[in-house]
N, C-alpha and C positions, 0 to 999 in steps of 0.2 A: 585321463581315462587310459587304464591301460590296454583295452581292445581295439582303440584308436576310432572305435566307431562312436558318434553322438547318441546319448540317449536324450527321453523325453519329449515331449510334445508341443508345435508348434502353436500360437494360438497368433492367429490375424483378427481375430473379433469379426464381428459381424461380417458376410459377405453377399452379394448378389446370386441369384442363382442366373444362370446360362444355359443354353440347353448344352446335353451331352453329349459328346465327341464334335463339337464346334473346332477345337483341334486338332482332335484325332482322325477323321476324315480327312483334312487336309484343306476344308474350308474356310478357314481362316485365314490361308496363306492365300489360296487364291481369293479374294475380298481384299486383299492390304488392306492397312494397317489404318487407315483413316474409315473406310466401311463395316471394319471390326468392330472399333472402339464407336462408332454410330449406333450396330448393331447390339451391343453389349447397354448402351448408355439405355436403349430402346428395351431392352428386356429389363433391366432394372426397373423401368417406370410402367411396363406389365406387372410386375411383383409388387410395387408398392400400389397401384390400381383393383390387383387383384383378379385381372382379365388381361382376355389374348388383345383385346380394344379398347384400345384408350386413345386421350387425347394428348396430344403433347406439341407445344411451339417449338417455333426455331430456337427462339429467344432461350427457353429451358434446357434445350438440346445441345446451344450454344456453351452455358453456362456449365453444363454436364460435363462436355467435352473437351472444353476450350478449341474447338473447330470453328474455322469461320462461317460463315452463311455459305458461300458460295461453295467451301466443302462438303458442308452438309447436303447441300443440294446432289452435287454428284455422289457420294455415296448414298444419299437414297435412291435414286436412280441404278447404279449399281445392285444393289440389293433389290430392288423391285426385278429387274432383270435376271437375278439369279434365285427369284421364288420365293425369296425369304419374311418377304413385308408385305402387304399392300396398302394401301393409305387412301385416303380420299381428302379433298377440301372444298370447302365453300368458300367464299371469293370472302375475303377478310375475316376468315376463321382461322386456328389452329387446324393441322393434319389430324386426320384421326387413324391412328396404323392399327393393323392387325397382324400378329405374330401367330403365323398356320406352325403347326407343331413338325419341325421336320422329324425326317428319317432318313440321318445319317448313318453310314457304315463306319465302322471302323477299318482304316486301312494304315494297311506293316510303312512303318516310317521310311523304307529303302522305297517305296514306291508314293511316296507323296509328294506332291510336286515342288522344289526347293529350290532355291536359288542359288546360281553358280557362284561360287566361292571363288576370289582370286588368290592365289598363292600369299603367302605372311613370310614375312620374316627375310632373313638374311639368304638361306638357299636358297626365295625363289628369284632372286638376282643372279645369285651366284656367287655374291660377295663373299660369301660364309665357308664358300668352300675352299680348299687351300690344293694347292697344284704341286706335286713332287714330284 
């Protein structure tokens, strides 16, 4: 191509829907990366349920995720704590969670909370630099 830019269109096939600016708010990052991927797995199985409550096992949650028990545990936890779930159980039942519809903002990526970066490469030793 001579304009160097790509044309054409991506296709992924089928995908999950998520709610909107789970991102772009900056909620994502604060959840890490195991509460996320719990979170996402949990909207998926609203969408295929077709409501904000449903029922869903460890077991399925497990096999969703590949998280183990005891992570899933704390990210629900996590998430309960940040508004995002809530769940109930009966003592030898599945969890029945409900997904309340948030209302995230969108916020400018210079102010979403990120994680400090350590220097790369050769100059952040010093190695790379040369002395004259």
């Amino acid at each position: 191509m001579a304009s160097g830019k790509l044309k054409g269109t991506v296709e992924i096939g089928r995908f999950t829907k998520i709610p909107y600016r789970l991102f772009g708010s900056g909620t994502a990052r604060i959840l890490k990366s195991s509460a996320t991927l719990l979170y996402v797995a949990l909207c998926d199985h609203a969408n295929r349920h077709g409501s904000n409550t449903f029922k869903a096992s460890d077991r399925a949650l497990e096999s969703d995720t590949a998280l183990s028990t005891r992570t899933i545990c704390n990210a629900r936890k996590r998430l309960l704590e940040k508004g995002l779930i809530t769940c109930t159980r009966a003592e030898g039942q599945s969890y029945v969670y409900t997904l309340p519809v948030p209302s995230w903002s969108w916020v400018p990526l210079a102010e979403r909370p990120r994680m400090k970066l350590k220097p790369r490469a050769y100059t952040a030793t010093g190695a790379g630099t040369r002395k004259t």
